[in-house]
C-alpha positions as CSV (number, residue, x, y, z in Angstrom):
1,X,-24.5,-14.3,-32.1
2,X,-23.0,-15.5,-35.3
3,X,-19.6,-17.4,-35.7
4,X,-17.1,-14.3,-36.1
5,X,-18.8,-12.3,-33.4
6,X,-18.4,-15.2,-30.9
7,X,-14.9,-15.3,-31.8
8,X,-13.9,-12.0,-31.0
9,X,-15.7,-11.9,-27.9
10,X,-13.5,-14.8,-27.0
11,X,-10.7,-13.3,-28.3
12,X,-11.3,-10.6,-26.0
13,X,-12.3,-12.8,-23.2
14,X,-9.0,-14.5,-23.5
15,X,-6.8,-11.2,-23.5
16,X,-8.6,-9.8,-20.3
17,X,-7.6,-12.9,-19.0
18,X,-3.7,-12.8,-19.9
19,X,-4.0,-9.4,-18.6
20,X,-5.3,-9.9,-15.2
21,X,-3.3,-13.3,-14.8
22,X,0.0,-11.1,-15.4
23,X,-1.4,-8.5,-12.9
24,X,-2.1,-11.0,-10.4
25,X,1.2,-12.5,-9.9
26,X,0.9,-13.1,-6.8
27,X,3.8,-11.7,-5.7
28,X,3.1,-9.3,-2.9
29,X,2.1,-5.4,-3.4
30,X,4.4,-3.0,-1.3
31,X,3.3,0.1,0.6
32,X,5.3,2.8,3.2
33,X,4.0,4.5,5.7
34,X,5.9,6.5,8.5
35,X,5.2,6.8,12.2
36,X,7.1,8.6,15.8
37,X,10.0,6.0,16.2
38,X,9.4,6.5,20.4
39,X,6.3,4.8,20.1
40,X,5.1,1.8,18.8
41,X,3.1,1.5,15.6
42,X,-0.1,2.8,15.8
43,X,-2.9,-0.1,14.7
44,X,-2.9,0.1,11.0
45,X,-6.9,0.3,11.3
46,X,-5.8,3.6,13.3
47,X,-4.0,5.3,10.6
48,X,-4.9,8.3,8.7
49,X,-4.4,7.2,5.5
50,X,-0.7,8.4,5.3
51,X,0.1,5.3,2.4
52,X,3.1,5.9,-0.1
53,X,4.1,3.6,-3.0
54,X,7.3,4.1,-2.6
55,X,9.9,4.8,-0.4
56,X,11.4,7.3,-1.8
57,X,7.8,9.1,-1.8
58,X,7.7,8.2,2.2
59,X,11.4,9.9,2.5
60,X,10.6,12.7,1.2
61,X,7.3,13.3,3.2
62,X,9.2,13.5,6.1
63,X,11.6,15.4,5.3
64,X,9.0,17.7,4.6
65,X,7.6,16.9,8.0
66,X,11.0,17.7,9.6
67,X,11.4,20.9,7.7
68,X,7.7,21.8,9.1
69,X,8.6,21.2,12.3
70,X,11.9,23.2,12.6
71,X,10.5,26.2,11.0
72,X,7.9,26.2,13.7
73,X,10.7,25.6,16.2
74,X,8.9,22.4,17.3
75,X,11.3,19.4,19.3
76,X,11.6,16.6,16.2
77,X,11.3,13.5,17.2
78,X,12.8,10.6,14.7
79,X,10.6,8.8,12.3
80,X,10.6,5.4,11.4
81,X,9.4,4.2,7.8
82,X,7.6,0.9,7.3
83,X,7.2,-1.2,4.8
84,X,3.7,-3.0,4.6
85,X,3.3,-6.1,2.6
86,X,-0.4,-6.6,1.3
87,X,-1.8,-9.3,-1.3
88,X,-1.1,-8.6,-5.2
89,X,-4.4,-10.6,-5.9
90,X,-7.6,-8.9,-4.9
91,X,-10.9,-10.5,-4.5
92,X,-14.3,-9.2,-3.8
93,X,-13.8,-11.5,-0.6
94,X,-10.7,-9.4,0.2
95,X,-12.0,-6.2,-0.6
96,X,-15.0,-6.5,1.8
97,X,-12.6,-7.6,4.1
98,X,-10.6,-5.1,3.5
99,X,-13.6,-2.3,4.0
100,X,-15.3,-4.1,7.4
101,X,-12.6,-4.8,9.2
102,X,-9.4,-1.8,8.2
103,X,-6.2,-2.1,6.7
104,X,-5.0,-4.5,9.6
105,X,-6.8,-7.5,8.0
106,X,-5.0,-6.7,4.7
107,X,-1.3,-6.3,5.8
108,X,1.0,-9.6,5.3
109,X,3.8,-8.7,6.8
110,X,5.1,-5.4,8.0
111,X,8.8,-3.9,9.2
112,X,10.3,-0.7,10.2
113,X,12.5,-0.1,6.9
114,X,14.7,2.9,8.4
115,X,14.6,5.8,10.9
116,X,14.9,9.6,9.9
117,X,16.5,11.4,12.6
């Protein structure tokens, strides 16, 4: 590789690397999910997948929920909306992790955000 090639693929090196250091903050990545407020959380390696980004995105899903269910005449029964706290910064280590053992071993921190009645 001659001189000027070497120095763009450093060049390059060096602004995947800004790029990925400004992407892994480290500050924490922040899901929703929603679950019956009568009963405790499910496990999170239980869940079906029901994952928002934000809450607004979880808000409206049930209130679509809700609508479902009176149409059908169903009994609603409230909804509480969580926020999950998971690691900004993913590694192969947490990946694998994060595909063995379920979306448990990923979550931080997690706490009911509000309740849809």
């Amino acid at each position: 590789m001659n001189v000027a090639a070497s120095r763009v693929s450093w060049l390059k090196g060096e602004a995947t690397l800004r790029r990925s250091r400004r992407t892994q903050s480290g500050r924490p990545m922040i899901l929703y999910t929603y679950s019956v407020a009568a009963q405790e959380p499910p496990p999170y390696h239980a869940r079906s997948g029901t994952f928002f980004e934000s809450l607004e995105e979880a808000r409206q899903a049930v209130r679509i929920l809700r609508n479902e269910v009176a149409r059908d005449g169903a009994e609603w029964m409230p909804i509480r909306i969580e926020t999950l706290e998971i690691p900004a910064i993913v590694t192969s280590r947490s990946l694998i992790r994060l595909l063995n053992e379920g979306i448990a071993s990923f979550i931080q921190r997690s706490e009911t955000t509000e309740i849809i009645s």
